[in-house]
C-alpha positions as CSV (number, residue, x, y, z in Angstrom):
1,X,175.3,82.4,306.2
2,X,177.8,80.0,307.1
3,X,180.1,77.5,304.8
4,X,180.5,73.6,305.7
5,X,182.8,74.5,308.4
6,X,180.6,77.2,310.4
7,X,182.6,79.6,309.1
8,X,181.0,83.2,308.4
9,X,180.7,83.8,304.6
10,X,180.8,87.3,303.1
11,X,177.7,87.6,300.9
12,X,177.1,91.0,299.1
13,X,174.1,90.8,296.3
14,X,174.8,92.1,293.2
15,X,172.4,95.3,292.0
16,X,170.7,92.9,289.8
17,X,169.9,90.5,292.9
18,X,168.8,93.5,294.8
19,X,166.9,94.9,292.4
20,X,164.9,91.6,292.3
21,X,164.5,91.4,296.1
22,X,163.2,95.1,296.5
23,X,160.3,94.3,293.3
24,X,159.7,90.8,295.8
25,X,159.3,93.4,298.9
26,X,157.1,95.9,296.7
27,X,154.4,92.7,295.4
28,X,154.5,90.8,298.7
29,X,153.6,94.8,300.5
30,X,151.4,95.7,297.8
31,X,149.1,92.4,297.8
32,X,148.7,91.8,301.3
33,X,148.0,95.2,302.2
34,X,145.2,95.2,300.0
35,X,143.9,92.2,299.6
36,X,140.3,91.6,301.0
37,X,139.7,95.6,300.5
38,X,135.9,96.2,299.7
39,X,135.9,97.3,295.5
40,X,133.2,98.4,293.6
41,X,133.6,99.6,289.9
42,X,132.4,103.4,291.5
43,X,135.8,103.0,294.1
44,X,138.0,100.9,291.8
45,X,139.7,104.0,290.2
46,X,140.3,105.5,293.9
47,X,141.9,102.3,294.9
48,X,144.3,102.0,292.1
49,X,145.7,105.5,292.8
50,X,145.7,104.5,296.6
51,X,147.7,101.3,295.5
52,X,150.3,103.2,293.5
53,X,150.9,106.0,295.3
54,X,151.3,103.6,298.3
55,X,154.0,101.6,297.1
56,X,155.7,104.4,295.1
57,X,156.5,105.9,298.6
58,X,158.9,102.6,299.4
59,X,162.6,103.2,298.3
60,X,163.8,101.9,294.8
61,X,159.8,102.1,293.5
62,X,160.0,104.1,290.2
63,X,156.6,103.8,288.7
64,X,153.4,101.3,289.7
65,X,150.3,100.5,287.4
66,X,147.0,99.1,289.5
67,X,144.1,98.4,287.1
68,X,141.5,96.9,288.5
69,X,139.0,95.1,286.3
70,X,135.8,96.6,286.3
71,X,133.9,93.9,284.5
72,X,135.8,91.0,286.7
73,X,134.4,93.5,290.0
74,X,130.8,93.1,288.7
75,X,131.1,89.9,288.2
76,X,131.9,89.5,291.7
77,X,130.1,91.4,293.1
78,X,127.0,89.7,295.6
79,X,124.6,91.9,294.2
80,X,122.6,92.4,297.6
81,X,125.8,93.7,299.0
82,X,127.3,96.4,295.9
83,X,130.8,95.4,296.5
84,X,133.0,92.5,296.7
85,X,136.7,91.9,298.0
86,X,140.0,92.8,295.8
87,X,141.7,90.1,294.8
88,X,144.1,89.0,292.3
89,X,142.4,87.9,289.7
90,X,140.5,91.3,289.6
91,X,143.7,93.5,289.1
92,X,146.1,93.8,286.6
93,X,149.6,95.0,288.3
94,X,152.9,96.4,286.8
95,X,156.0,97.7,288.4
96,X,159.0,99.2,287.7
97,X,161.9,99.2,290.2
98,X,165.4,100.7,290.2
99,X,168.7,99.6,292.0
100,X,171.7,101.4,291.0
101,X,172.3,101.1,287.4
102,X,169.5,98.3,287.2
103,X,166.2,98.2,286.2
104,X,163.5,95.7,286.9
105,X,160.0,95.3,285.5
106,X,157.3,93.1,286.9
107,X,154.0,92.5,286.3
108,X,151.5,90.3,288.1
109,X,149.5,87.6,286.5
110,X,146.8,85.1,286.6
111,X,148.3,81.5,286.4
112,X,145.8,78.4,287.2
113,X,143.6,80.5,289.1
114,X,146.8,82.1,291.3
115,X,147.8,85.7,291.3
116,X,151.7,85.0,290.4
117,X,154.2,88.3,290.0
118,X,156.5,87.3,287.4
119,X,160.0,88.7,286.8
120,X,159.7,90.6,282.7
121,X,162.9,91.5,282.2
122,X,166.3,93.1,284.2
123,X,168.7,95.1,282.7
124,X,171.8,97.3,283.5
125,X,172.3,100.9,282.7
126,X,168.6,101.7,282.2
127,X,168.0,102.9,285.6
């Protein structure tokens, strides 16, 4: 980044900011990794664990909660083909994420028909 007069400025985020950046990286990797994946209600529990387990590998991930929605999958479902794609509004998603002495939790949720992760809380020394 540079100031009004092109000059290099140091910028070093605090844990808090970084901790908020890394729960970004995890939602944004998480969604559009697995958005559009065929679901049914007999695969739904075998793609939650594949969900969590996936993003729990990435640095700063401490815990991640996929439940998809079994009666928002039938639904969906176009009954001549027995599954339908995974979207947003048929998974509930939590995360927890650690940064140093900070600890973020998220969770995603349905606004106006959007899928929108949302920022719970952030606090310090509960890492």
């Amino acid at each position: 980044m540079t100031d009004a007069d092109g000059a290099d400025e140091a910028f070093t985020p605090t844990d808090p900011q970084q901790a908020c950046f890394e729960a970004g990286i995890k939602f944004g990797s998480l969604y559009h990794q697995f958005a559009g994946t065929p679901v049914s209600p007999a695969s739904a529990r075998s793609l939650e664990r594949a969900m969590s387990e996936a993003i729990e590998n990435q640095p700063h991930c401490e815990a991640v909660r996929v439940d998809v929605l079994d009666e928002r999958v039938r639904d969906a479902i176009d009954h001549g083909a027995g599954y339908t794609e995974l979207t947003g509004s048929l998974m509930e998603v939590e995360m927890r994420i650690g940064y140093g002495d900070v600890a973020v939790e998220t969770r995603m949720e349905m606004e106006d028909g959007y899928p929108l992760m949302k920022l719970v809380s952030v606090s310090e020394g509960d890492s």
